[in-house]
FIZALUM-68648 format. One line per field, with one value per residue (C-alpha): residue in three letters; residue number from 1; x, y, z. Coordinates in steps of 0.25 Angstrom, whole numbers, plus 5000, padded with zeros to 4 digits. Layout:
N
bakol	c(ala/...);
vexdren	c(NUM/...);
u	c(X/...);
v	c(Y/...);
w	c(Z/...);
//
This chain:
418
bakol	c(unk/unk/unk/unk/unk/unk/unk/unk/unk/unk/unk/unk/unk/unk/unk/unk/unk/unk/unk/unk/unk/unk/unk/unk/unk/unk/unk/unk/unk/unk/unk/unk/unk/unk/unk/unk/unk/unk/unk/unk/unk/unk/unk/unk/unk/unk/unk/unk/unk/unk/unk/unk/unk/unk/unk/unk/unk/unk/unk/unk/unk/unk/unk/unk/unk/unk/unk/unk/unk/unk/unk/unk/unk/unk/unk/unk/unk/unk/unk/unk/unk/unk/unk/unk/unk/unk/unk/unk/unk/unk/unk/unk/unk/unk/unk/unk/unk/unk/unk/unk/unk/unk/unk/unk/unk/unk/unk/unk/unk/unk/unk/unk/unk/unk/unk/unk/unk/unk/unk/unk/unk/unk/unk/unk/unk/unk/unk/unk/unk/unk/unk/unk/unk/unk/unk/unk/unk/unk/unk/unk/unk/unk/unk/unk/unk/unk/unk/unk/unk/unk/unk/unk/unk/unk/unk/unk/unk/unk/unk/unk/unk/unk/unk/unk/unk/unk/unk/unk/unk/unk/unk/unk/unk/unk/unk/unk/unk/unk/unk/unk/unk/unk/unk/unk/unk/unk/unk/unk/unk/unk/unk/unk/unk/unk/unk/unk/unk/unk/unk/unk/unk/unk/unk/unk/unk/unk/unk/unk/unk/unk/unk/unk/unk/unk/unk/unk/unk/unk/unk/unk/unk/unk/unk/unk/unk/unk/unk/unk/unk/unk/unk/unk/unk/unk/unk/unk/unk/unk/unk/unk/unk/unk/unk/unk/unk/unk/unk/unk/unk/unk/unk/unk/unk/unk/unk/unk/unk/unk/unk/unk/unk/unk/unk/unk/unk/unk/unk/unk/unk/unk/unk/unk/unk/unk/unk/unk/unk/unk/unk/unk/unk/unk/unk/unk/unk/unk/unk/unk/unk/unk/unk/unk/unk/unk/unk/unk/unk/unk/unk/unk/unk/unk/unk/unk/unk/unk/unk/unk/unk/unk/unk/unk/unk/unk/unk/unk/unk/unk/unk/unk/unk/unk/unk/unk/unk/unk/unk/unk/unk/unk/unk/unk/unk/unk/unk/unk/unk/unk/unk/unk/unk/unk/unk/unk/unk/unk/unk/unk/unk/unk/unk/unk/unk/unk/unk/unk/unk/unk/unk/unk/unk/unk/unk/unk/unk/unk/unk/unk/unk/unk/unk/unk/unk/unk/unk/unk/unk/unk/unk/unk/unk/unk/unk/unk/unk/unk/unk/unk/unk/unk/unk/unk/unk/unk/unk/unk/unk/unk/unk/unk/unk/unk/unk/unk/unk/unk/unk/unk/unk/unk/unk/unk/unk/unk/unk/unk/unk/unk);
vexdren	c(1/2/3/4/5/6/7/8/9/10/11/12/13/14/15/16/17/18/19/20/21/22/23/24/25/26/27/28/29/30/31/32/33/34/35/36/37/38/39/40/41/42/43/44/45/46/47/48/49/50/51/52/53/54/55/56/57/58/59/60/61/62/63/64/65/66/67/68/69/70/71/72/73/74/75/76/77/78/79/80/81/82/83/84/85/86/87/88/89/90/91/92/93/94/95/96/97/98/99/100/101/102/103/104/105/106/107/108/109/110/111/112/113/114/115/116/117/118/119/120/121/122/123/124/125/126/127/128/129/130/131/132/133/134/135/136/137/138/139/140/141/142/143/144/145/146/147/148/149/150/151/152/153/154/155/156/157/158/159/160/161/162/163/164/165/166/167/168/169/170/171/172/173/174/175/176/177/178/179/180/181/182/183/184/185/186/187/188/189/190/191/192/193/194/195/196/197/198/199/200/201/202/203/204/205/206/207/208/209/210/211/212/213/214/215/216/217/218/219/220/221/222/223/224/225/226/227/228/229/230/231/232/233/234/235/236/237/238/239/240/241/242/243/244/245/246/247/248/249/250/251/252/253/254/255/256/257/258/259/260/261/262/263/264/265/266/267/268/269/270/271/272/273/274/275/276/277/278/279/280/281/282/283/284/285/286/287/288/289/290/291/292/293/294/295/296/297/298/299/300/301/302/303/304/305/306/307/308/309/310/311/312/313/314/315/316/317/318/319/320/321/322/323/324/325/326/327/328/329/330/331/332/333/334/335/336/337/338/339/340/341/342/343/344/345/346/347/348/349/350/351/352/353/354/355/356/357/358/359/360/361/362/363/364/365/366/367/368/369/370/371/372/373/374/375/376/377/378/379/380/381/382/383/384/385/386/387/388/389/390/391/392/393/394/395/396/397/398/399/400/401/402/403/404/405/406/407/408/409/410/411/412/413/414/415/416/417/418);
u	c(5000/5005/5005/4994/4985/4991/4987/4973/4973/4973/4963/4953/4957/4953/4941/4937/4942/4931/4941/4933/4942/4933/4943/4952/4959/4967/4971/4985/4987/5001/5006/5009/4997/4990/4976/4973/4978/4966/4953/4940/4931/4929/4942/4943/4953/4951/4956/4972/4977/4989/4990/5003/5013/5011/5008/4997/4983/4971/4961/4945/4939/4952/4948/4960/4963/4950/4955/4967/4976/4981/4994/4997/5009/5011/5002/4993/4980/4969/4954/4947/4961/4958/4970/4965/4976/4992/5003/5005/5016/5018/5011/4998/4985/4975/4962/4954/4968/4966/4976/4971/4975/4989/4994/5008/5010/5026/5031/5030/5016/5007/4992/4984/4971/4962/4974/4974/4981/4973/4977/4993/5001/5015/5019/5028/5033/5021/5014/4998/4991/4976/4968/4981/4977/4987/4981/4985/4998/5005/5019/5020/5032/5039/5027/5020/5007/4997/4987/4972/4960/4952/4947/4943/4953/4966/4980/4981/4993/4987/4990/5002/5011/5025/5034/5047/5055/5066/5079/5089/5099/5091/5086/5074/5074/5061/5051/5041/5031/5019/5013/5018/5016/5012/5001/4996/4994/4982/4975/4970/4981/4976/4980/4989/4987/4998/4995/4995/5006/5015/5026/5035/5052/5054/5056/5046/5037/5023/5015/5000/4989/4998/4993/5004/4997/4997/5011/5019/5034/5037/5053/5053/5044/5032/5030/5020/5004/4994/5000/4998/5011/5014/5026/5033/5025/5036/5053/5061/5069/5085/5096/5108/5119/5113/5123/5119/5120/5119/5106/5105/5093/5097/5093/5079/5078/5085/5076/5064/5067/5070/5056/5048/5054/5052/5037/5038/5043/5031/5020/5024/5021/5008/5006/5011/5003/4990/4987/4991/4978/4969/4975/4973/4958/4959/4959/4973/4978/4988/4993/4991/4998/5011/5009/5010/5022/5030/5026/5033/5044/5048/5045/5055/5064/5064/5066/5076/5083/5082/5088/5098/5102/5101/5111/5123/5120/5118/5136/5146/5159/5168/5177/5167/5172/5157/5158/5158/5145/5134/5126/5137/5139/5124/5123/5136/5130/5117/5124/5131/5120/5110/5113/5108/5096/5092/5092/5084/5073/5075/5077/5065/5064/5062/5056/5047/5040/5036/5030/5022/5017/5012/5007/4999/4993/4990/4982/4975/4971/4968/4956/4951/4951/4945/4932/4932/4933/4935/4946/4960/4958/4946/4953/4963/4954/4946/4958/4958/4967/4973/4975/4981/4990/4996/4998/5006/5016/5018/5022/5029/5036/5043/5044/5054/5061/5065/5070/5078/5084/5089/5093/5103/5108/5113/5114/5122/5110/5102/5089/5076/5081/5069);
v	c(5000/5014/5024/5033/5019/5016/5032/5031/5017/5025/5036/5026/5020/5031/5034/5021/5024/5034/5047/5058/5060/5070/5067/5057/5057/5068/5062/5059/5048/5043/5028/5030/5035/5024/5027/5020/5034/5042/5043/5039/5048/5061/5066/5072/5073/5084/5082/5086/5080/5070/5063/5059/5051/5038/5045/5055/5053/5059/5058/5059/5070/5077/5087/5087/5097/5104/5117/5113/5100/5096/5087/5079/5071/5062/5072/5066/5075/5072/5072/5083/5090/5098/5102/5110/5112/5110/5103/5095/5086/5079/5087/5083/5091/5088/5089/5098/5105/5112/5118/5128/5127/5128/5123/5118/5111/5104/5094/5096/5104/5099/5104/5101/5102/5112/5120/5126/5134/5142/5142/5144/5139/5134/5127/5116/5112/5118/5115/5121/5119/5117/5128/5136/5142/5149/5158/5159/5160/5157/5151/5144/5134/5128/5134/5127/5135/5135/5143/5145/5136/5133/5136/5148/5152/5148/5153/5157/5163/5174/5172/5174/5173/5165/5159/5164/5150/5151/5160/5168/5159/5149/5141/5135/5135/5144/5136/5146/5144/5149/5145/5133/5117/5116/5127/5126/5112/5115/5123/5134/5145/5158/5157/5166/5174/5177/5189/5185/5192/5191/5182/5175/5171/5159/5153/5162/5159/5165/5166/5162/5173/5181/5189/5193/5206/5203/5205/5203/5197/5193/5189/5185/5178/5181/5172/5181/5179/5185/5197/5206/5204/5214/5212/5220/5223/5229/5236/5244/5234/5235/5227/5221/5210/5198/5188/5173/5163/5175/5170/5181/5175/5161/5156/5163/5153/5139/5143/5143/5131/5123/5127/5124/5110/5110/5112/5101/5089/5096/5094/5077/5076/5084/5075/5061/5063/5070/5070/5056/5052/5059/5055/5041/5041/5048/5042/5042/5048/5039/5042/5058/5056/5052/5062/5074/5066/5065/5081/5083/5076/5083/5096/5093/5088/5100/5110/5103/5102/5116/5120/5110/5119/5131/5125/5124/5137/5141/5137/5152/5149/5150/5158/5169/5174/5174/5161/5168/5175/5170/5169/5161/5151/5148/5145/5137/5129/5128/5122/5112/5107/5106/5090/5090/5098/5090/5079/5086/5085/5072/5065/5071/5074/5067/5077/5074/5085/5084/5070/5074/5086/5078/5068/5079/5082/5071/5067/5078/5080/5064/5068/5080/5071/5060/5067/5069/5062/5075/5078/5083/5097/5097/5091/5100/5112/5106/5104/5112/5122/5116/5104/5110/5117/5105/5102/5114/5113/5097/5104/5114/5107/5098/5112/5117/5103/5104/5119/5116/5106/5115/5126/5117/5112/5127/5135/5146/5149/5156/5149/5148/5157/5167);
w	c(5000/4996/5006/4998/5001/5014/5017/5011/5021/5031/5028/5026/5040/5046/5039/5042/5057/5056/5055/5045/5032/5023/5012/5013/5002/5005/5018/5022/5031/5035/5035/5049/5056/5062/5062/5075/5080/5072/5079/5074/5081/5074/5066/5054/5045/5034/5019/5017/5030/5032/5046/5048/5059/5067/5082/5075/5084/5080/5090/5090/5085/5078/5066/5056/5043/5047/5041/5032/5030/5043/5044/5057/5059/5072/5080/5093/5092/5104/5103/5093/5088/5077/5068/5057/5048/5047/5052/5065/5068/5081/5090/5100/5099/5112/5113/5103/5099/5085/5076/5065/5049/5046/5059/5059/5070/5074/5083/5098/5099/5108/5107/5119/5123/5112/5109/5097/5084/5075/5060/5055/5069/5071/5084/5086/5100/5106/5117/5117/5130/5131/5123/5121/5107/5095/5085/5070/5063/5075/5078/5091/5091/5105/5116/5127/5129/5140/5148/5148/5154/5144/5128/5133/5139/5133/5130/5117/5106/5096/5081/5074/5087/5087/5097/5092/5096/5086/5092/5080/5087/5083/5096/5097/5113/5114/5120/5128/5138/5137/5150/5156/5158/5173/5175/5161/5160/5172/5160/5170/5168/5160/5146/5139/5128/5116/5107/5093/5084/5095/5099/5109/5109/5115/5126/5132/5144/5149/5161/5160/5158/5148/5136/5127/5117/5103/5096/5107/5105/5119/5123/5137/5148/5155/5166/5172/5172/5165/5161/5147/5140/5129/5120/5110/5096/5089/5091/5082/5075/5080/5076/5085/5084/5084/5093/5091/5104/5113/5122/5131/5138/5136/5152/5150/5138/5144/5156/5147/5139/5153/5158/5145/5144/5160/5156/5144/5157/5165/5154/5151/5166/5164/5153/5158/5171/5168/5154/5150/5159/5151/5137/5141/5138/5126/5113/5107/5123/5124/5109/5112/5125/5119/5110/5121/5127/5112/5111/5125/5121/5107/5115/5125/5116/5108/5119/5124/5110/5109/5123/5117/5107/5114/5125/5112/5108/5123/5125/5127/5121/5131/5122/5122/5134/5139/5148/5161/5158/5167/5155/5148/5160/5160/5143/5145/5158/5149/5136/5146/5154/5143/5145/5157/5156/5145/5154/5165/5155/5148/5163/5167/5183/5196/5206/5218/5219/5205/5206/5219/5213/5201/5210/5219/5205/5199/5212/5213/5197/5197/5207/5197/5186/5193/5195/5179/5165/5158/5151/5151/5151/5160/5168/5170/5171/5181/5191/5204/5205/5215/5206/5196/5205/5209/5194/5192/5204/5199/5183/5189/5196/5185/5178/5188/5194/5178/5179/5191/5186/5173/5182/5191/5178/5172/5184/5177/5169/5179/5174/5183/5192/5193);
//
């Protein structure tokens, strides 16, 4: 059988299956999908599109290339996804995700629960917490979003706004927090608000409750909550040596890469202790769960390559005469640790108070969800405040065991020293 019969094959399996194909002749299916992975119950795939990869799940109720030609490559999507139109490529969409026409989404992106991308979005290596919405024409690479309670109330990025991750020195260590892993995963933190035509240099970080006014460029952190954040529209152009390598605020940036990968060990414990338990009665859960974990992985992997990177580039030349610097001592100390930090994070840690606080929480949500069958997020909303507190100090935790850890490895660096 050639592989047009054997891709015909399989669009007839899943017709047969029960999967709505209005024309199926345009349909491209690849040799390696298996179609056991492709619910019966209520998806569509519209004419043009081509389902690729052998770990590609499509669960009930998904509506593919609704608006234009949608391509899908080794992608886990949860019930009623709805990708409209584009590209995604090893990335897990949650429940009632969506992503608008044109959509070209890379490696590394997780989606979770009815976050969305209107039409013309970029991420890869991007992490969207429930509800978090981007407008159009947006660029949005190597970000973990979060805040807001619900649909209603949700974080959100205004259209034609871009993370700037990419350095004229060309690093790619530029990460940025927008919100965190422990109190965002609790979904009851106020959402944030970016301004469209505006941007962000990474690695940045941001407090919860922020609106950033349209057009703003910002440059630094804001750790604060809830505060109106006004950037700079426009400069009179000037012009000035440009020296490569010089990284005059190179301990804000290892300090921000070290807590975003902090947040990354924090959120596959939130996801190996609370929400394997709910994927496990989902169709396809167990599928979509190692899907998450997969994400994680290549999200770590390509944080910590990129600090890699920056740790060679990072090294003063002794001949330089700039060795006794302080600043020089701590790029040096960084360039020859990086071994070890690495390790921090591959090793993972042991730390008591961090399997005590998860314990404390894992008794006390187990309770909240005993007296309900509903699902992930309602659970979530409906903890106790003073459940979810408990949730908080057990992430926050792992967050900061793995930042003390990295600032007794380079001590010279001054890092996490506020």
């Amino acid at each position: 059988m050639n592989i047009q019969l054997r891709c015909y094959d399989k669009v007839l399996q899943l017709i047969n299956k029960g999967v709505d194909i209005p024309n199926p002749l345009t349909i491209d299916v690849g040799d390696e999908v298996n179609v056991d992975h492709i619910s019966e119950k209520g998806v569509t795939i519209y004419p043009g599109c081509r389902i690729y990869g052998e770990h590609t799940v499509i669960s009930a109720g998904c509506k593919i290339g609704y608006e234009s030609p949608v391509t899908i490559d080794n992608c886990q999507l949860g019930p009623k996804v709805e990708l409209k139109g584009g590209y995604f490529n090893k990335s897990v969409f949650l429940e009632k995700a969506n992503m608008g026409l044109g959509a070209h989404v890379r490696e590394g992106c997780i989606l979770e629960e009815e976050a969305s991308g209107a039409h013309c979005v970029g991420i890869k290596q991007t992490i969207l917490f429930p509800f978090v919405t981007l407008g159009s024409l947006i660029n949005f690479c190597d970000c973990l979003m979060a805040g807001g309670r619900s649909r209603k109330d949700h974080s959100e990025v205004g259209s034609s706004y871009i993370h700037f991750n990419f350095t004229p020195d060309g690093d790619k260590a530029t990460a940025s927090l927008i919100g965190d892993v422990p109190r965002g995963v609790m979904l009851n933190q106020p959402p944030i608000f970016l301004g469209g035509q505006g941007g962000i240099v990474g690695p940045l970080r941001m407090g919860y409750g922020n609106v950033v006014a349209a057009n703003s460029v910002l440059r630094g952190d804001f750790l604060e909550n809830n505060k109106l954040i006004v950037g700079k529209t426009h400069s009179a152009a000037r012009t000035m040596n440009f020296r490569p390598k010089v990284y005059p605020g190179i301990h804000r940036i290892v300090e921000n890469n070290i807590l975003y990968i902090a947040n990354l060990m924090a959120l596959e414990e939130w996801y190996i202790h609370v929400r394997h338990s709910f994927l496990d009665s989902q169709e396809f859960g167990p599928l979509i769960f190692s899907g998450l974990l997969d994400k994680l992985a290549l999200a770590k992997k390509e944080r910590i390559k990129r600090m890699q990177m920056l740790s060679e580039k990072a090294k003063v030349s002794f001949e330089s005469g700039a060795e006794c610097k302080p600043e020089a001592l701590g790029r040096n100390e960084f360039h020859e640790k990086f071994a070890e930090l690495e390790r921090i994070f591959t090793e993972g840690i042991k730390d008591g108070p961090v399997e005590k606080y998860r314990d404390d929480f894992l008794s006390a949500s187990d309770r909240a969800r005993s007296e309900s069958r509903a699902s992930y997020v309602s659970v979530i909303q409906a903890l106790p405040a003073d459940v979810s507190k408990k949730g908080v100090v057990w992430l926050q935790r792992i967050v900061d065991v793995y930042c003390e850890k990295a600032k007794a490895l380079v001590p010279s660096f001054n890092i996490f020293s506020k």
